[in-house]
Wavefront OBJ file of the C-alpha trace (Angstrom):
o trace
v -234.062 33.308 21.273
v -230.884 31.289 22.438
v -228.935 35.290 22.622
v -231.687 36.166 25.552
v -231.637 32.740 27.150
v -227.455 33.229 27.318
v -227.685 36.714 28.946
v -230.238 35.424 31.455
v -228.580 32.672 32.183
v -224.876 34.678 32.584
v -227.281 36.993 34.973
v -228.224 34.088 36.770
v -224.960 32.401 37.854
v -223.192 35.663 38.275
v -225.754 36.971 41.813
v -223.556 33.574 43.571
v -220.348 35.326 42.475
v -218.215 36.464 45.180
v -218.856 40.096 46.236
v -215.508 40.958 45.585
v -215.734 39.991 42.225
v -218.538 42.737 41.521
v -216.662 45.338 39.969
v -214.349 42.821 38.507
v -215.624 39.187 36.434
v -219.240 39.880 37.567
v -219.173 43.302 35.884
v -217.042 42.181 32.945
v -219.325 38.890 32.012
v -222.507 40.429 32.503
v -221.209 43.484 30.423
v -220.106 41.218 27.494
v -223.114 38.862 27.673
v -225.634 41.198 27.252
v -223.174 43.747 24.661
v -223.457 40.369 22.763
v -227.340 40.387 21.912
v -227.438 43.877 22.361
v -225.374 44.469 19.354
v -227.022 41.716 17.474
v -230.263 43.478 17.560
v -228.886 47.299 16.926
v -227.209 45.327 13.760
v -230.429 44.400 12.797
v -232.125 48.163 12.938
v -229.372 49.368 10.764
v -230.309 49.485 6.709
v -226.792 49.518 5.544
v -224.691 46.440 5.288
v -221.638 47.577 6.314
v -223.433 48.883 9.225
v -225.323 45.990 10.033
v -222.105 43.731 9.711
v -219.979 45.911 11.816
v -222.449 45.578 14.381
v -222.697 41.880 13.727
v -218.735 41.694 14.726
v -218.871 43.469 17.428
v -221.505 41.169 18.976
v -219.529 38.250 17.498
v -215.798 39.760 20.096
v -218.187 40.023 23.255
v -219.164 36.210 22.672
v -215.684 35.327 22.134
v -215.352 37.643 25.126
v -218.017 36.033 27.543
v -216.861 32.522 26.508
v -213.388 33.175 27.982
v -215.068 34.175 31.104
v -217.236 31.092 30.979
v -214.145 29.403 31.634
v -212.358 31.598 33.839
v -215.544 31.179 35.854
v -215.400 27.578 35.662
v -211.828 27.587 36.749
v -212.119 29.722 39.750
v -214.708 27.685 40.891
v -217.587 29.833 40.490
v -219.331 28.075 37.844
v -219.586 24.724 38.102
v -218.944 21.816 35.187
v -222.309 20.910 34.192
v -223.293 24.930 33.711
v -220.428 25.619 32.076
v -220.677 22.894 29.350
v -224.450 24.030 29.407
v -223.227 27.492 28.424
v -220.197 26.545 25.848
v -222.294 24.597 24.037
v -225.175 27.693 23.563
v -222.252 30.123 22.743
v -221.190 27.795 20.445
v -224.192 27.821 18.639
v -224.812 31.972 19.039
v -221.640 31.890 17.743
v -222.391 29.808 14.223
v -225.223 31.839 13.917
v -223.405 34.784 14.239
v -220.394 33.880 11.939
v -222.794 32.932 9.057
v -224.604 36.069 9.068
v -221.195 37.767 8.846
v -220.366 35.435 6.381
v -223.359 36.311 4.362
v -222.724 39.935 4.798
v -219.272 39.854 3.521
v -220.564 38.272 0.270
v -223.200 40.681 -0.153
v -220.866 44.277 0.288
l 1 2 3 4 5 6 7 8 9 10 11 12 13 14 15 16 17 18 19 20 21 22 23 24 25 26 27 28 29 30 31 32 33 34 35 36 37 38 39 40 41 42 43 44 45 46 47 48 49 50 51 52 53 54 55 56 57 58 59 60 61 62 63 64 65 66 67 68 69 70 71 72 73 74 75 76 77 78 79 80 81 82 83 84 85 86 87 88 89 90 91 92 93 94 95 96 97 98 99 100 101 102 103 104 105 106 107 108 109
C-alpha cells in the first residue's frame, strides 16, 4: 500500500533530522504522515458515508500537510532532491486516490 510505504519512508528520513528539530518538523511530519493513512483506514471501518468521507478529508489535509513539510524539509536541507521528488511524486498519487474516493463519496450522499 503506497499510504504505508509514505509513512515509513517519512519515518525513515526524519531519525537524520537534527535533534533540535524533534519536538518541532520531526514531530509535526511524522504526526501528519502517519494521521494521513491512519485516517484513511478509520474512514474505511465507518458504515456511514458521511462518516467515511469526513474521515477521507481529514486524511486528504494531513497529506496536503506532510507535502508542505516535504518541502520545507527539502529546503532546509534535511531532505535531499532525489528523496524529495521520490516522495512528491507518491503523495501525489495518495493524493488522486484520495480525492477520487471523496469525489465518489460526494456523489453518493
Amino acid at each position: 500500500m503506497k499510504m504505508d510505504e509514505y509513512a515509513h519512508f517519512i519515518y525513515k528520513f526524519t531519525n537524520n533530522f537534527p535533534k533540535e528539530e524533534l519536538y518541532g518538523i520531526t514531530s509535526q511530519i511524522r504526526r501528519s504522515g502517519l494521521s494521513t493513512i491512519l485516517n484513511y483506514i478509520e474512514g474505511y471501518a465507518r458504515q456511514k458515508s458521511l462518516v467515511r468521507l469526513n474521515f477521507l478529508e481529514i486524511a486528504y489535509g494531513s497529506l496536503k500537510e506532510s507535502k508542505y513539510l516535504l518541502y520545507f524539509s527539502q529546503r532546509e536541507g534535511y531532505l535531499n532532491i532525489n528523496d524529495y521528488h521520490k516522495m512528491l511524486q507518491l503523495a501525489e498519487e495518495i493524493g488522486a486516490m484520495i480525492w477520487k474516493e471523496i469525489s465518489n463519496l460526494r456523489q453518493k450522499t
